[in-house]
C-alpha positions in Angstrom: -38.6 -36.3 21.8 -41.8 -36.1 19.6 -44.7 -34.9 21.0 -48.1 -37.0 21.4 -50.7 -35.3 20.3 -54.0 -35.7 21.9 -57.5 -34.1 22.4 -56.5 -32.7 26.0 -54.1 -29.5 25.6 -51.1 -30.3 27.4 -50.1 -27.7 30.0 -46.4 -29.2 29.7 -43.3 -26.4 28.3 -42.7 -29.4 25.7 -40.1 -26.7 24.3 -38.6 -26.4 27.4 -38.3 -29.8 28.7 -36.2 -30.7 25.4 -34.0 -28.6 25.6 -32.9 -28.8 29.3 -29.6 -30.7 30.1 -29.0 -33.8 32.6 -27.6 -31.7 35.0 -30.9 -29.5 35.0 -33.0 -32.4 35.6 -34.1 -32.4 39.6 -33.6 -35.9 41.2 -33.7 -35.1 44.8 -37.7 -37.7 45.4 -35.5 -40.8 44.0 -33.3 -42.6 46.0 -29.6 -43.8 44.8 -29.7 -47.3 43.9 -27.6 -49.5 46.3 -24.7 -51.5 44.1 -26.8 -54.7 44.7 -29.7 -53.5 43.3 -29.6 -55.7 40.4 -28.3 -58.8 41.7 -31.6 -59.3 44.4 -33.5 -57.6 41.0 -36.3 -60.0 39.2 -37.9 -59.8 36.2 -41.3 -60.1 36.0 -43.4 -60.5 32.7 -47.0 -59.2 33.1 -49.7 -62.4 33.2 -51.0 -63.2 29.6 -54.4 -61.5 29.5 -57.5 -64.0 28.6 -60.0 -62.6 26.1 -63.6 -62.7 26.4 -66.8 -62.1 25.8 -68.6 -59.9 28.0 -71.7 -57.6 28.0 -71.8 -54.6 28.7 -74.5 -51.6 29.0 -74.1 -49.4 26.1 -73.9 -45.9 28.4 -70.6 -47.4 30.1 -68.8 -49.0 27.0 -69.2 -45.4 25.3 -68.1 -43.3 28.6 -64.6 -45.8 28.0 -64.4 -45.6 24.3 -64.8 -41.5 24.5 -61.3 -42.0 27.0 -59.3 -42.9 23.6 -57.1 -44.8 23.0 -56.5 -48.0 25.4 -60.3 -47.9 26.9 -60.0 -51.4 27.5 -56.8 -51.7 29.4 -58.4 -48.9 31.5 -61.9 -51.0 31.6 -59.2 -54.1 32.8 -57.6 -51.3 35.7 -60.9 -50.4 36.8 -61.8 -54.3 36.9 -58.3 -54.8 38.6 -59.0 -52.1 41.7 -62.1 -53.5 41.9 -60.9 -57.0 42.9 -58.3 -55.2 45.0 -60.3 -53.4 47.3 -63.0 -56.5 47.9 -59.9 -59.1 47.8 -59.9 -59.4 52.1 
């Protein structure tokens, strides 16, 4: 597994994670999959995104950018809670 490396530190034992075996690997919060599972399973492709052109105030755009990488999928989450919380 190669690391990601990133601003943040990462508090992870990267060392020790790598080197531990399947068997060390605690799976006790995930349920066993039924022998069905896949039959009743769908795919589902994630909706096209639409670009445009928006304006926006030069103090947020920067507070996103300074996120890294991917501020404008997180801009698009942010947007996406957004429209679940007011979407009665």
């Amino acid at each position: 597994m190669k690391e990601k490396r990133t601003s943040k530190t990462s508090r992870t034992d990267w060392e020790r994670v790598t080197n531990m075996t399947d068997k060390e690997i605690d799976y006790s919060d995930i349920p066993p999959l039924r022998g069905d599972f896949f039959k009743e399973a769908h795919i589902r492709w994630p909706e096209k995104k639409q670009q445009v052109t928006l304006r926006i105030d030069p103090d947020v755009i920067e507070f996103f950018k300074k996120q890294g990488k991917g501020y404008q999928s997180m801009i698009n989450a942010v947007l996406r809670k957004y429209v679940e919380a007011h979407n009665h």
